[in-house]
N, C-alpha and C positions, 0 to 999 in steps of 0.2 A: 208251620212250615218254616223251617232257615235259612236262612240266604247263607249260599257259599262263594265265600268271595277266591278268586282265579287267585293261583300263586304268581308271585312277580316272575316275570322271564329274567333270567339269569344273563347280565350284559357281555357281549361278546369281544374279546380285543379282538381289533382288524391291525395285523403287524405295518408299521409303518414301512411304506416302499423306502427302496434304496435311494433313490433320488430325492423324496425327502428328508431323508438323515444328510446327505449330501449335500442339498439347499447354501447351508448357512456357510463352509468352505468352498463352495462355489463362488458365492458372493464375495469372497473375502479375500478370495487366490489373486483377481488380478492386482490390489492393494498390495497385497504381501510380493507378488513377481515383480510389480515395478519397486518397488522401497529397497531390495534384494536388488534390482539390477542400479538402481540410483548411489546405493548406501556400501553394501557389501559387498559388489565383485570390485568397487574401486579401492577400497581397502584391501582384499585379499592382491589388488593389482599393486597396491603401493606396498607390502609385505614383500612383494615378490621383488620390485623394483631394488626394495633396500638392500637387497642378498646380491645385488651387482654392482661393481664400475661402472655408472653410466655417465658419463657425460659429452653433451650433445655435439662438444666443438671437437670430438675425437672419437667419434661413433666406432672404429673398427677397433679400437682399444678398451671395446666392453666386454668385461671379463666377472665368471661367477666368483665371488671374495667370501659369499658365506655369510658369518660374523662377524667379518672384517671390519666394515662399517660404524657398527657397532661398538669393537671395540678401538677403534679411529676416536670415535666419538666420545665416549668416557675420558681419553685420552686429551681431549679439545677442552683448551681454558674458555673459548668464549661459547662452549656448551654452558659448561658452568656459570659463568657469570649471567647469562639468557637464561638460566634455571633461575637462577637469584633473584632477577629480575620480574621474574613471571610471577615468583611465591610473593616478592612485593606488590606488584600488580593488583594478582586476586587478594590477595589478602589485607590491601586498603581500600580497593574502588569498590568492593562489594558492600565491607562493611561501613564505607561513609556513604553509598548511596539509597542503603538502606535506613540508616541513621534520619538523615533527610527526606527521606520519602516517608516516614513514621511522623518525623516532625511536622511536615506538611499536610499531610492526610487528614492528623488532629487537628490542625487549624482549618483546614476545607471544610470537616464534620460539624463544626461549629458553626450556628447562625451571627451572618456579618452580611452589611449594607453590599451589594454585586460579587454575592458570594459567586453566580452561578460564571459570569464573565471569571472570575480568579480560578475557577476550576476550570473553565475554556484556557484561558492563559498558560496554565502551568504547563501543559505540555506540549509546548512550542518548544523547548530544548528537544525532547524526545523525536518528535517527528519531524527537524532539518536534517540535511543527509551528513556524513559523519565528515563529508571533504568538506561540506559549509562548512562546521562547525573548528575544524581542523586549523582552517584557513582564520576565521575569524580570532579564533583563540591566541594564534601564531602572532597577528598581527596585535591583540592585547599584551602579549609579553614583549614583543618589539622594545629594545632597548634604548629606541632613537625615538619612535611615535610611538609608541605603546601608550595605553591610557592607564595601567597600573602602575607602570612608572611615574607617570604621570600624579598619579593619587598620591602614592606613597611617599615621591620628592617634596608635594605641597606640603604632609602633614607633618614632614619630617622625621619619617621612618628610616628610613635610608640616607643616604648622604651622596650618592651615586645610584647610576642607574645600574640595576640586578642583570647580566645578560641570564634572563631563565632559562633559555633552551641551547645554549653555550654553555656553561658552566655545568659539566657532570653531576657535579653531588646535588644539580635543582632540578634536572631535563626529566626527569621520570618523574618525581612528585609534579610539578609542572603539569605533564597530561595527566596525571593520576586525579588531579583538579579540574582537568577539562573534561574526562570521561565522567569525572562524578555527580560536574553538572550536567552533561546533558543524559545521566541514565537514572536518577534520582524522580524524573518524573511517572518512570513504572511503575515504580515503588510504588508512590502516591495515589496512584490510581489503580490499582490492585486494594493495595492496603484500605484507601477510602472503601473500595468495595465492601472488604472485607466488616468494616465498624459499623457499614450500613444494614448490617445482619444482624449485627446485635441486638436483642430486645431491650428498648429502655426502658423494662420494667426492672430490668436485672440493675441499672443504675438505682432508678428510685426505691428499691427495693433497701439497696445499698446504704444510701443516702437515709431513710427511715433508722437502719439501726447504728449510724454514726459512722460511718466507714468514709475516711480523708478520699483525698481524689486520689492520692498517690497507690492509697490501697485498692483503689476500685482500679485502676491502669491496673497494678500487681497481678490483681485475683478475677478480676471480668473482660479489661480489655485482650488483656496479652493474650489468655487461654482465646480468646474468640477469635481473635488472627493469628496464630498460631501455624495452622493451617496453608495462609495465602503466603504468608512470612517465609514457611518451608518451601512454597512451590516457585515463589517470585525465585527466592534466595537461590534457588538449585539452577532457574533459567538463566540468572546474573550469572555465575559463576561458569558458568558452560559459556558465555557468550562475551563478557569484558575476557575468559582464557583465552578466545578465539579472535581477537579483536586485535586489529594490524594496522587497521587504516587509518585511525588518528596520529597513530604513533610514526607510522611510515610521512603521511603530509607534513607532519608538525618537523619531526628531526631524521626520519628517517633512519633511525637506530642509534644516531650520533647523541652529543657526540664522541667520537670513539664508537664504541658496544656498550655505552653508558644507557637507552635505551633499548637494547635487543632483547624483545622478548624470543619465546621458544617456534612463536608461529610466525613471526618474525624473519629470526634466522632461517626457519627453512624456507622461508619465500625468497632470501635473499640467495643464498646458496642453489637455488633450484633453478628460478627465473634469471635472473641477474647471472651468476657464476656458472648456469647451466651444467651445474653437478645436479641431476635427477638423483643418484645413486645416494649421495650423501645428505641431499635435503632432502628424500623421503623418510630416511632412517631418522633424521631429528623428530618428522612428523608421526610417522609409525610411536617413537619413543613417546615426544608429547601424548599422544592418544590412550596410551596407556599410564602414564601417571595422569591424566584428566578422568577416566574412568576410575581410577584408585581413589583420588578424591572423591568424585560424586559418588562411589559406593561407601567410602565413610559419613560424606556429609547427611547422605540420605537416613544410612543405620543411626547416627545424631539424632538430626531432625525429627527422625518415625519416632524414636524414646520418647522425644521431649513432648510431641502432641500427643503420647497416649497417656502419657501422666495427666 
C-alpha cells in the first residue's frame, strides 16, 4: 500500500487594505506640514515681499516694483562688494577650519599621556556662544589692551600697534581667524569619528608591505573620511555663509562695508534701515547663489567619494 502525500494548498495573497499602504505617509505628513510651514511658506513670503516697496517707516508708499528690486540691486556697489566679501568668507573659514580640525583629529587619534581631558578641551571653542566669543576676540585685537599686540610688540614683529578691526584691508581676515578658531573643533570631532572606523588592520597591513606614512594618509586614511570630510564640509559652508553674529559684535560691517557680508547686509537694510522690500531681495538673492554652491559642492564632493 502507498502513502499519498496531500498537495501543498496554493498560498493566498490577502490585498493590503488601504490604510495600510497609507500608514507610512501618515506618519510622516505632520513632519512634512510643519517643515513646510517653518521652511517654505516663509520663503515663498519673502519672494513675495521682494516684488514690493516695503518700507516700514512709510508703510502707505508700498507699492508692487516687480524686478525692480532686483535690478536696484545689481545696480548697488555695496551688493557687490558684500558678494566679494562673502566668496572670501566661505572660501577661507571653511577651508582653514577644516585644515585644523584634520590636524587636530590626527593628533587626538594618537595615544598621549590625558589624551581623553585634550579631547574634552578642544571643544570649548565650539560650544561658547558666538557674542562670547565675538567679544573676547574683539578685546584680543584691542589696539590699546589687546594681548596680540601685546605679543607681537614684545617679539618685535611689529613696531606699532596693528588696529585689526580699524584698518580695512585686516577687519575681515581679522574674524575670518576668529570664526576659524572657534569652528575648527567640528571638524575635529566628526573627522576624529570618522579615523575611529578605520580598521587598523588596513595600517598594518600597510606597514607589512613598506607603505611611508604619507602614503597610507594618501591611500587609507583620506579614502576612510572621505565621507565625514563631504558632510562636515557642506554643514560648514551653509553655516559660516549664514553666519552674521561675530561679524556684526566684532565690527559691525565696518569699517566702511569693509566687512559686509550678503546676510549681513540684508539684516542691516531690513532691521536697521527698515526697507523689508530691499533687504529680502538681497536675501531671496543670497539663497540662491548658496543653493548653486552647495549643488556644485555636493556634485564635487559625491565624484570624489565614489572614486
Amino acid at each position: 500500500m502507498t502513502a499519498t502525500t496531500a498537495p501543498l494548498s496554493t498560498a493566498v495573497t490577502i490585498p493590503t487594505p488601504w490604510s495600510v499602504r497609507l500608514m507610512p505617509y501618515m506618519l510622516l505628513a505632520p513632519a512634512v506640514l510643519v517643515t513646510l510651514f517653518i521652511v517654505f511658506f516663509p520663503m515663498m513670503q519673502a519672494v513675495f515681499t521682494s516684488l514690493y516697496d516695503l518700507v516700514l517707516w512709510k508703510p502707505n508708499a508700498s507699492r508692487f516694483v516687480g524686478f525692480g528690486n532686483y535690478a536696484k540691486l545689481f545696480a548697488d556697489p555695496v551688493f557687490w562688494m558684500a558678494l566679494g566679501n562673502t566668496a572670501i568668507w566661505i572660501g577661507l573659514t571653511v577651508p582653514l577650519q577644516m585644515g585644523l580640525g584634520l590636524l587636530t583629529a590626527l593628533l587626538l587619534n594618537r595615544e598621549f599621556p590625558w589624551r581623553g581631558l585634550a579631547r574634552a578641551l578642544i571643544i570649548i571653542p565650539w560650544a561658547l556662544p558666538s557674542v562670547v566669543i565675538a567679544l573676547m576676540w574683539r578685546w584680543i585685537y584691542d589696539p590699546n589692551t589687546g594681548v596680540l599686540n601685546d605679543i607681537l610688540l614684545y617679539l618685535s614683529v611689529v613696531q606699532s600697534a596693528v588696529p585689526w578691526l580699524a584698518d580695512p584691508r585686516l577687519a575681515l581676515y581679522a574674524i575670518i581667524a576668529t570664526l576659524t578658531w572657534q569652528g575648527f573643533p567640528f571638524f575635529a570631532v566628526m573627522i576624529l569619528a570618522g579615523l575611529q572606523g578605520i580598521p587598523k588592520s588596513h595600517y598594518e597591513a600597510a606597514s607589512i608591505d613598506g607603505a611611508s606614512a604619507w602614503r597610507q594618509f594618501v591611500h587609507i586614511t583620506l579614502p576612510g573620511i572621505a565621507p565625514v570630510l563631504a558632510t562636515a564640509g557642506l554643514l560648514r559652508v551653509i553655516w559660516v555663509a549664514n553666519s552674521m553674529d561675530v561679524i556684526f559684535v566684532m565690527t559691525g560691517g565696518g569699517p566702511g562695508y569693509a566687512t559686509h557680508t550678503l546676510p549681513l547686509y540684508a539684516f542691516v537694510r531690513a532691521r536697521q534701515n527698515l526697507d523689508f522690500g530691499y533687504g529680502t531681495t538681497i536675501a531671496v538673492t543670497f539663497t540662491i547663489l548658496l543653493g548653486a554652491i552647495v549643488a556644485v559642492y555636493l556634485a564635487r564632493t559625491m565624484r570624489e567619494v565614489e572614486r
